[in-house]
C-alpha positions as CSV (number, residue, x, y, z in Angstrom):
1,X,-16.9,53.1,7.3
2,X,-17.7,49.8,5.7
3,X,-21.4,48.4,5.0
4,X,-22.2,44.8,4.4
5,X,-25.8,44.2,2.7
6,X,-26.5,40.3,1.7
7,X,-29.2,40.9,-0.7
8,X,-30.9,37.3,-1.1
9,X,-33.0,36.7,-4.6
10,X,-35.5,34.1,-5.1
11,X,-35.6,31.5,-7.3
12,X,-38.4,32.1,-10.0
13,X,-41.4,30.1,-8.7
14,X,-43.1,26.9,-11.0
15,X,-45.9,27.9,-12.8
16,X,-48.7,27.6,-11.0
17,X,-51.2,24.5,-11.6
18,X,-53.6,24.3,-14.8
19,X,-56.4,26.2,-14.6
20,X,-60.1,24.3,-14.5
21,X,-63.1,25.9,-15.3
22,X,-65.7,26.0,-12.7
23,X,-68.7,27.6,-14.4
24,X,-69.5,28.7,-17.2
25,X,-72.3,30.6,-19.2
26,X,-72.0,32.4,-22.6
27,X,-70.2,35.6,-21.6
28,X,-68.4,34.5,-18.5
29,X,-66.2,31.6,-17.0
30,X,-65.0,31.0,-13.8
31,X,-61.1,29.5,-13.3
32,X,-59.6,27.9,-10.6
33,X,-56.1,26.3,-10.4
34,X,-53.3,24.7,-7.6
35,X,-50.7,25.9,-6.4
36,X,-47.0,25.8,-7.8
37,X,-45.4,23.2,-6.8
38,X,-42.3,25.3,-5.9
39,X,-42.6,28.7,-4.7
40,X,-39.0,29.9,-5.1
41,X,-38.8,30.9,-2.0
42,X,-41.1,33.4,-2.2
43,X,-44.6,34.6,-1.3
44,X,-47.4,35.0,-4.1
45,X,-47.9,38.5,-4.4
46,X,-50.9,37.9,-6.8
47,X,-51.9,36.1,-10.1
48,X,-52.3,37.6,-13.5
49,X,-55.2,35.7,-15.4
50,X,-55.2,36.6,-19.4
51,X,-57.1,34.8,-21.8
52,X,-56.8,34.4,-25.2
53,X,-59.6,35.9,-27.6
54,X,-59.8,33.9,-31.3
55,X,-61.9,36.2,-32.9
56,X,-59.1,39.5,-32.5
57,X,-56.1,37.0,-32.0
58,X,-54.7,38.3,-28.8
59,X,-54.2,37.9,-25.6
60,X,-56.1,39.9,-23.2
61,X,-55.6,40.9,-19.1
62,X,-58.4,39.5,-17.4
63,X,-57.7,39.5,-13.7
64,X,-54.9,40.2,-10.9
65,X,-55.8,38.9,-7.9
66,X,-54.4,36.9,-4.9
67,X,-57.2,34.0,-4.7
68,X,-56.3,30.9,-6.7
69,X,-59.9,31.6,-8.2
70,X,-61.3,33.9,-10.9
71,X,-64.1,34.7,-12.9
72,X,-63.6,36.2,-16.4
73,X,-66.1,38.7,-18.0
74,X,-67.2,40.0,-21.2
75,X,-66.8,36.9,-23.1
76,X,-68.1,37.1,-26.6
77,X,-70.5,34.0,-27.4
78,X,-69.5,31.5,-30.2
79,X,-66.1,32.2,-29.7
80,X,-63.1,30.2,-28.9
81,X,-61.0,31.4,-25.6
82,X,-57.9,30.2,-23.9
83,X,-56.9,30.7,-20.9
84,X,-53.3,31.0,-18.9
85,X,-52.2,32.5,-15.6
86,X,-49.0,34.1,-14.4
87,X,-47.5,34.2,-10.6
88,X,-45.9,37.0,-9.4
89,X,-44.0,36.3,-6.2
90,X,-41.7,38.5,-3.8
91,X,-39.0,38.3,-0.9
């Protein structure tokens, strides 16, 4: 017996848009950001919003989540933060 699978793989999706902050206060900030322009072919499965903390030089999970928005907690006032986001997409 012979079985035939076509498996098809998607393209990695573009990054999704830059992320603009919303609100902020001294221990939290609030993200949002567009969509990719290219999906790969794929539904988003969720985001992955890390941030960058100064003060212990690493990078940090924030959030996973499947809105385009996010709020980031437990900031540490009078630091520096950056912020990036990650797509994870599916087939």
């Amino acid at each position: 017996m012979f079985c035939s699978r076509t498996h098809v793989l998607a393209a990695p999706p573009s990054a999704p848009g830059k992320p603009v902050v919303m609100d902020i206060s001294e221990t939290q900030c609030t993200l949002k950001w567009g969509e990719s322009e290219d999906d790969g072919g794929a539904e988003v499965k969720h985001y992955t919003l890390e941030y960058y903390r100064d003060v212990w030089n690493v990078w940090l999970k924030a959030k996973t989540t499947k809105a385009r928005q996010a709020t980031v907690e437990d900031l540490i006032p009078g630091s520096r933060h950056a912020f990036s986001q990650i797509k994870t997409s599916i087939k």
